[in-house]
VMD Tcl script that builds the backbone (N, CA, C; Angstrom):
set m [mol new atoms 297]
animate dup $m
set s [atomselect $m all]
$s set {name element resname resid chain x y z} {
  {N N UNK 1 A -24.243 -65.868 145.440}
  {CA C UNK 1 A -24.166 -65.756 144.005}
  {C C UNK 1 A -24.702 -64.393 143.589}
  {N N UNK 2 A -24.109 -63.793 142.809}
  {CA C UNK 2 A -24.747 -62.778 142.131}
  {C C UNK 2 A -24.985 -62.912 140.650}
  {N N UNK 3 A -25.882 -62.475 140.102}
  {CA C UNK 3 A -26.109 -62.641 138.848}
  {C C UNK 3 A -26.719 -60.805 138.427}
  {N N UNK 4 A -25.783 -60.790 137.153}
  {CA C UNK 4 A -25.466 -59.628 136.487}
  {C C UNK 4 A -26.457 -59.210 135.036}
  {N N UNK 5 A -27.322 -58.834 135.025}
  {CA C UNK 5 A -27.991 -58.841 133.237}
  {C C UNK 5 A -27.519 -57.716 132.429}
  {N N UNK 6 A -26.919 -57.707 131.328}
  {CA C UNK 6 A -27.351 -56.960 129.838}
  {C C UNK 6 A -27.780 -57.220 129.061}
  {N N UNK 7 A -28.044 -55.517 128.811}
  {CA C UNK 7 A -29.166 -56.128 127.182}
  {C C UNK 7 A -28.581 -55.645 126.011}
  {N N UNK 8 A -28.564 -55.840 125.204}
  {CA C UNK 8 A -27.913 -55.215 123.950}
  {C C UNK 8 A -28.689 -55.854 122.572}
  {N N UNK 9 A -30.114 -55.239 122.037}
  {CA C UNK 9 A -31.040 -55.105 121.421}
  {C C UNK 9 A -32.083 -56.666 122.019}
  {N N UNK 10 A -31.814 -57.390 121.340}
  {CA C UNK 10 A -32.836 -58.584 121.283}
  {C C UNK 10 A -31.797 -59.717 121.820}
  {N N UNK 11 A -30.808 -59.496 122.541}
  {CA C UNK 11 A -29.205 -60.549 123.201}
  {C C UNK 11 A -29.004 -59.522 124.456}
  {N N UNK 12 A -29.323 -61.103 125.502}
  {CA C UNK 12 A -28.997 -60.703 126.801}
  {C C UNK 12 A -28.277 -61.813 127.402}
  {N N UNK 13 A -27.216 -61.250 127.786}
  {CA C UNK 13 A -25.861 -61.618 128.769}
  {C C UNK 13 A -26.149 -61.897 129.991}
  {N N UNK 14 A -25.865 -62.676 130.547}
  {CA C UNK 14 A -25.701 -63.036 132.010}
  {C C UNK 14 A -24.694 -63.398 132.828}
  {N N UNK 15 A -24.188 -62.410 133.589}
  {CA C UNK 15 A -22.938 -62.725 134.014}
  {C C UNK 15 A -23.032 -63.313 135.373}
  {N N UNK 16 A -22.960 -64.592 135.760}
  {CA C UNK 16 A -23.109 -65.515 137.049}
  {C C UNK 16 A -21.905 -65.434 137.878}
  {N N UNK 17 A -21.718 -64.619 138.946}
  {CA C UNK 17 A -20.495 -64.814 139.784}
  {C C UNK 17 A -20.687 -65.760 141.292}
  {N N UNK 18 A -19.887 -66.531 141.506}
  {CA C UNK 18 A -19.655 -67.594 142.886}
  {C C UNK 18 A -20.565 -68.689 142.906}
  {N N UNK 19 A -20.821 -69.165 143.067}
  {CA C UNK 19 A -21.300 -70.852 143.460}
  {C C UNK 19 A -22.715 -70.921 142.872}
  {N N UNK 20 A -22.834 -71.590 141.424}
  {CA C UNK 20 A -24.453 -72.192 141.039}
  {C C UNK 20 A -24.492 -73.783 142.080}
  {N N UNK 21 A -25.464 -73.779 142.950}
  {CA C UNK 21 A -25.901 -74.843 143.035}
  {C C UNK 21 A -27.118 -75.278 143.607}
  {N N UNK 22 A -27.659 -76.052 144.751}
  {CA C UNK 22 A -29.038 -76.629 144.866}
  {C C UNK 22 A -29.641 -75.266 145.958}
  {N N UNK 23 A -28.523 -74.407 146.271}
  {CA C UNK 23 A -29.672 -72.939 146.803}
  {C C UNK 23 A -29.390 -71.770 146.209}
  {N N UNK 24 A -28.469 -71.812 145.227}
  {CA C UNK 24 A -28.625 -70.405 144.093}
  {C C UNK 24 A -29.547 -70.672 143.120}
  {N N UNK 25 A -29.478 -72.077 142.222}
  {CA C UNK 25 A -29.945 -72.188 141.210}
  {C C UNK 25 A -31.712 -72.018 140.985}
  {N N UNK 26 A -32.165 -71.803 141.792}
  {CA C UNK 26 A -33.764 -70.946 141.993}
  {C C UNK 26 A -33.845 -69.877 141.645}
  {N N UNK 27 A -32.328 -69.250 142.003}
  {CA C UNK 27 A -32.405 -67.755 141.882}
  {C C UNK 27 A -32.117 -67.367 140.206}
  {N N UNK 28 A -31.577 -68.251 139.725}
  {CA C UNK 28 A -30.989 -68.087 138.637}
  {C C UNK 28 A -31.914 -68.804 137.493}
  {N N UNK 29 A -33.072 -69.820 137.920}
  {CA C UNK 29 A -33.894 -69.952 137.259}
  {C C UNK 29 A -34.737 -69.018 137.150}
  {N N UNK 30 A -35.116 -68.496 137.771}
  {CA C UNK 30 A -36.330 -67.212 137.991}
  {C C UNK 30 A -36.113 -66.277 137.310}
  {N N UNK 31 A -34.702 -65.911 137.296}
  {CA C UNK 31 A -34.356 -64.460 136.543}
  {C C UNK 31 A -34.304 -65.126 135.055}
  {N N UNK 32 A -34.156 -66.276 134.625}
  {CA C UNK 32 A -33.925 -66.483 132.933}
  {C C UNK 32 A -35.273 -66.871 132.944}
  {N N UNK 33 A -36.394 -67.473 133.396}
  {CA C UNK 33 A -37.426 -67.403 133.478}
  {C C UNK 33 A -38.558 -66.538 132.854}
  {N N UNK 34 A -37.983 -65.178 133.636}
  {CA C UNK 34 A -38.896 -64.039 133.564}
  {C C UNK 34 A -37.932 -63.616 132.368}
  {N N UNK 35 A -36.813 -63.667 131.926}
  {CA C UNK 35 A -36.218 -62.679 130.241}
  {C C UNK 35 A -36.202 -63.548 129.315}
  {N N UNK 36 A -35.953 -64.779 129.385}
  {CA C UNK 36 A -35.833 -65.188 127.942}
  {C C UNK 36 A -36.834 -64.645 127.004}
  {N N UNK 37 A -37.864 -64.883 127.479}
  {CA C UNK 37 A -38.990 -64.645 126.361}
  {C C UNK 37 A -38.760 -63.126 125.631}
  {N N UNK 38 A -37.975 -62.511 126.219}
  {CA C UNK 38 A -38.410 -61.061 125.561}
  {C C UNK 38 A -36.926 -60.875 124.720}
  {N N UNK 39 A -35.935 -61.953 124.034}
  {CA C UNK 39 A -34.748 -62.032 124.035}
  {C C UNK 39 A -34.534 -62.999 122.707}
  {N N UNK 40 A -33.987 -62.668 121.727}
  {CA C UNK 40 A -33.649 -64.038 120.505}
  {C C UNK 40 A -32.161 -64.791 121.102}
  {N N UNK 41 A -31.480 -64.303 121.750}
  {CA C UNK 41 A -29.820 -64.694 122.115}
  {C C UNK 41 A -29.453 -64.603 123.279}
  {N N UNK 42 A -28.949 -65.716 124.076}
  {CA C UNK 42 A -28.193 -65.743 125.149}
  {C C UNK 42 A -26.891 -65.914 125.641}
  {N N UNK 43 A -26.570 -65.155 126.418}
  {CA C UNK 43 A -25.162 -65.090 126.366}
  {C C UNK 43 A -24.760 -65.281 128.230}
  {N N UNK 44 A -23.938 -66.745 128.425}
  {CA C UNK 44 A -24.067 -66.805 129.471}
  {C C UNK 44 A -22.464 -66.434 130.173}
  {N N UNK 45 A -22.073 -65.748 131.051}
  {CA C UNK 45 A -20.530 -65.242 131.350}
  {C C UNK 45 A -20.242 -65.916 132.514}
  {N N UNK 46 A -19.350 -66.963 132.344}
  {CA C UNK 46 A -18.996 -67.715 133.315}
  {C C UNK 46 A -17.694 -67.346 134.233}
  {N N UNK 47 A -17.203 -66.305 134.356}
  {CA C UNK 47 A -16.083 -65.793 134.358}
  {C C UNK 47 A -15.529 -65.444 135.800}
  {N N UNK 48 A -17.036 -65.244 136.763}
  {CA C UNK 48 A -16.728 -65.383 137.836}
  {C C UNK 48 A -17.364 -66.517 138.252}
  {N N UNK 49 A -17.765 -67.761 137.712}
  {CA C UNK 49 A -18.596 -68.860 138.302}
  {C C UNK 49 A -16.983 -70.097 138.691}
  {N N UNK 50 A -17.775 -70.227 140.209}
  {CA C UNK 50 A -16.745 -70.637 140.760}
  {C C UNK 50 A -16.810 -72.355 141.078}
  {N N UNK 51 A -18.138 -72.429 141.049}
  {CA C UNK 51 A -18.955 -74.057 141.158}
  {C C UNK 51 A -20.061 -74.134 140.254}
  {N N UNK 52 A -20.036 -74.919 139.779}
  {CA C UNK 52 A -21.912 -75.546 139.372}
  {C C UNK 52 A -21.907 -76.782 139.717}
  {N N UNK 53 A -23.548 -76.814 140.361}
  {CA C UNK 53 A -23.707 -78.325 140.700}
  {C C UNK 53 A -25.018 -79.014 139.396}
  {N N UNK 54 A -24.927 -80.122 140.185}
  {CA C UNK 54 A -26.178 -80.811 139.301}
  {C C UNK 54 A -27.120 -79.862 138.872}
  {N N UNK 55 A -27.551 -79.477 139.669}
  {CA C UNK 55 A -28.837 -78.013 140.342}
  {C C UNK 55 A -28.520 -77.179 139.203}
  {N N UNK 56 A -27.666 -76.810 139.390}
  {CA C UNK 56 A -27.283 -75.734 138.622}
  {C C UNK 56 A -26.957 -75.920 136.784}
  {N N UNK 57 A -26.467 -77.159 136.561}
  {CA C UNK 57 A -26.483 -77.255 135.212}
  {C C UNK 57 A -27.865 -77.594 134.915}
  {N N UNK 58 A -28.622 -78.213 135.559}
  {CA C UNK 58 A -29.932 -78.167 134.911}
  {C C UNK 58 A -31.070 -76.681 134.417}
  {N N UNK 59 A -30.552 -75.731 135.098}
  {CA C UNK 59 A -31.169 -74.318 134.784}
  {C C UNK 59 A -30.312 -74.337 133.609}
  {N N UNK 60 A -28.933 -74.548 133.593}
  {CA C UNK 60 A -28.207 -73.981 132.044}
  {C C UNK 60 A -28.761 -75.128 131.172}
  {N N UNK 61 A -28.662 -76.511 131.381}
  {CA C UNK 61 A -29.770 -77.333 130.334}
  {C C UNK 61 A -30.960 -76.656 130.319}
  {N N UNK 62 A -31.904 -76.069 130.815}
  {CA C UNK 62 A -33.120 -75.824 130.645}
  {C C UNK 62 A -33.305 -74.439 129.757}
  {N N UNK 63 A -32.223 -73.213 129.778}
  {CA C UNK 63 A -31.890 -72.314 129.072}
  {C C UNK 63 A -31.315 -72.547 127.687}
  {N N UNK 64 A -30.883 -73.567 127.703}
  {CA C UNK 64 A -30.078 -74.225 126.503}
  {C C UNK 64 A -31.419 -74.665 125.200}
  {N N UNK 65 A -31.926 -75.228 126.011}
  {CA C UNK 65 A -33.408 -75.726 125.212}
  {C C UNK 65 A -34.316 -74.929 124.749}
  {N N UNK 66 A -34.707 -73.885 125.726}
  {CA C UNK 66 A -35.397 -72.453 125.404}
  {C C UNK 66 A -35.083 -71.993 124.778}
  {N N UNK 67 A -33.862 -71.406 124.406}
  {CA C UNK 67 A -32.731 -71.030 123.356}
  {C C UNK 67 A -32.719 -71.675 122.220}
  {N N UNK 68 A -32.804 -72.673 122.066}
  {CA C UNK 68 A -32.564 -73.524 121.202}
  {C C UNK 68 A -33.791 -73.094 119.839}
  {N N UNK 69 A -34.695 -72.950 120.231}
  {CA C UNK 69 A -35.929 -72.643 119.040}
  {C C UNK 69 A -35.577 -70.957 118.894}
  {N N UNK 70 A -34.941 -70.337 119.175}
  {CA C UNK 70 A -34.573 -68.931 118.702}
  {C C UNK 70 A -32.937 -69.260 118.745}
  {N N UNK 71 A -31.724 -67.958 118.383}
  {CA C UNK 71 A -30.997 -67.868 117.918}
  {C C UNK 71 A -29.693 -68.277 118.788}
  {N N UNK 72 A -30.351 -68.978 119.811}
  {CA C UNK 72 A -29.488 -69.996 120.669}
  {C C UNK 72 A -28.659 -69.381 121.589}
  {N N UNK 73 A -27.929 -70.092 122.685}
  {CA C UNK 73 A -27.062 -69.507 123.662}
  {C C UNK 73 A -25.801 -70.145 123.622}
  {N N UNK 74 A -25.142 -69.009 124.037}
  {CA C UNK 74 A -23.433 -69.489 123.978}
  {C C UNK 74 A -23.094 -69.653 125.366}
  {N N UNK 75 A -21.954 -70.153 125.855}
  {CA C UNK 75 A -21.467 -69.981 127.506}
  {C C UNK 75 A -20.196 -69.090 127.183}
  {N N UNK 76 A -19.441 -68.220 127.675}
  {CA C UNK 76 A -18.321 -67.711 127.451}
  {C C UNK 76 A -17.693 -67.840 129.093}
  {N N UNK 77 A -16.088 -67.821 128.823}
  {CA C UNK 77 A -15.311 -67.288 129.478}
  {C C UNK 77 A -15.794 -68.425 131.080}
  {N N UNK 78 A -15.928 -69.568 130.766}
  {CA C UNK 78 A -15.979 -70.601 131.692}
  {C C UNK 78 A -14.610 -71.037 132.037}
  {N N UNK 79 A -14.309 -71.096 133.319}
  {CA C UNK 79 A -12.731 -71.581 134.252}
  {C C UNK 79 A -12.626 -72.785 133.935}
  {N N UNK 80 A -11.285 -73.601 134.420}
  {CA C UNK 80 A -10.798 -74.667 134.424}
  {C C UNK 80 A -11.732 -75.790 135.346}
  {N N UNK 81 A -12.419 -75.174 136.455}
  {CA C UNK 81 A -13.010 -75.845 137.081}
  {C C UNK 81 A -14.491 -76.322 136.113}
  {N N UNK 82 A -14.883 -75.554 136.117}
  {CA C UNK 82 A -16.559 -75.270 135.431}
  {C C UNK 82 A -16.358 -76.516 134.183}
  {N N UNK 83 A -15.030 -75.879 133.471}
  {CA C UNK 83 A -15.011 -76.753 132.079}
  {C C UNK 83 A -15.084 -78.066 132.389}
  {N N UNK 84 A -14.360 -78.561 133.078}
  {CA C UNK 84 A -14.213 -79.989 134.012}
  {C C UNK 84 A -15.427 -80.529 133.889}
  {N N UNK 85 A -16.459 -79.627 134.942}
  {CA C UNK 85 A -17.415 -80.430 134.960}
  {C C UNK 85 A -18.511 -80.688 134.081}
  {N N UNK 86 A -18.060 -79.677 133.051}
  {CA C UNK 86 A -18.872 -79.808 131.760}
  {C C UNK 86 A -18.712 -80.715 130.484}
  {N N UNK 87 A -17.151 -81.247 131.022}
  {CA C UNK 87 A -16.796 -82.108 129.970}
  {C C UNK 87 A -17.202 -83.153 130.676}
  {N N UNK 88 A -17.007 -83.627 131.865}
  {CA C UNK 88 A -17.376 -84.941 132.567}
  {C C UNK 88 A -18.369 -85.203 132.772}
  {N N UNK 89 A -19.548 -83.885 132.214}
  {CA C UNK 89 A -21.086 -84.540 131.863}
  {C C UNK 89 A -21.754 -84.962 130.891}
  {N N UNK 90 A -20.876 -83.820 129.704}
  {CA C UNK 90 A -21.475 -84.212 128.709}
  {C C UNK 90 A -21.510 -83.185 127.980}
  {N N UNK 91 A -22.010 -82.096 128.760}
  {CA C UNK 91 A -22.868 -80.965 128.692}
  {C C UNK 91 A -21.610 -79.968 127.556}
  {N N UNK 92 A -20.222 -80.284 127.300}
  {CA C UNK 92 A -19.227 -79.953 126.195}
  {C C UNK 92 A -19.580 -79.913 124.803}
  {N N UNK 93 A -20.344 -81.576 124.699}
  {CA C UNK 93 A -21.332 -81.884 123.877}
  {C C UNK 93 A -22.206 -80.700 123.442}
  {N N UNK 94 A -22.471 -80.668 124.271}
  {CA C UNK 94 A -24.314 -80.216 124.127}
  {C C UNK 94 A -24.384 -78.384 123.870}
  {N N UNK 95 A -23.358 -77.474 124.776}
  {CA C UNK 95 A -23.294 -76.197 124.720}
  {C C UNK 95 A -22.746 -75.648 123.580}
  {N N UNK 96 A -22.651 -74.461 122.960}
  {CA C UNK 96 A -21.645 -73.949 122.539}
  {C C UNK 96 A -20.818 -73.026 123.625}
  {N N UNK 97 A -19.704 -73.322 123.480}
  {CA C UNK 97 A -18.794 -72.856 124.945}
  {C C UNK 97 A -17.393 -72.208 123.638}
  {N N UNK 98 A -17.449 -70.842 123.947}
  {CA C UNK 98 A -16.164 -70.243 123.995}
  {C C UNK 98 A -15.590 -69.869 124.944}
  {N N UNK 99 A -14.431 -69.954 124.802}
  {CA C UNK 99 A -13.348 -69.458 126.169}
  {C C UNK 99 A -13.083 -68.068 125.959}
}
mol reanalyze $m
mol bondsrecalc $m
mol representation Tube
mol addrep $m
């Protein structure tokens, strides 16, 4: 997995490419970990994300929540696959998701 950051004033982007799951998603907690705090907006780029697992939507639930008391996070540019599993959790509900 690679994970990509910009910043663009007080909104930072994250662009997640190849497989979130139970041995990336450490990696990907750690890095939103250490920035949210310094950040009002999140912007998550799903564009090369090729899997998420359980593992892995729980860091985007857990970013979602953090977010949530400042100016919140969006998901963008999530695949046919990703969407799938976001509608069959719930988590469609719960995000704001543009394509």
């Amino acid at each position: 997995m690679n994970i990509i950051k910009e910043t663009n004033d007080r909104k930072l982007t994250v662009k997640i490419e190849g497989r979130l799951d139970t041995s990336t998603a450490p990696e990907l907690s750690e890095v939103l970990d250490n920035s949210l705090s310094d950040f009002d907006s999140l912007v998550l780029d799903l564009a090369k994300l090729e899997y998420v697992s359980s593992a892995g939507l729980r860091v985007i639930l857990s970013a979602h929540k953090k977010m949530s008391t400042k100016e919140g996070m969006t998901v963008i540019n999530a695949g046919e696959a990703v969407l799938e599993i976001f509608d069959i959790t719930g988590f469609s509900d719960i995000l704001n998701i543009r394509k």
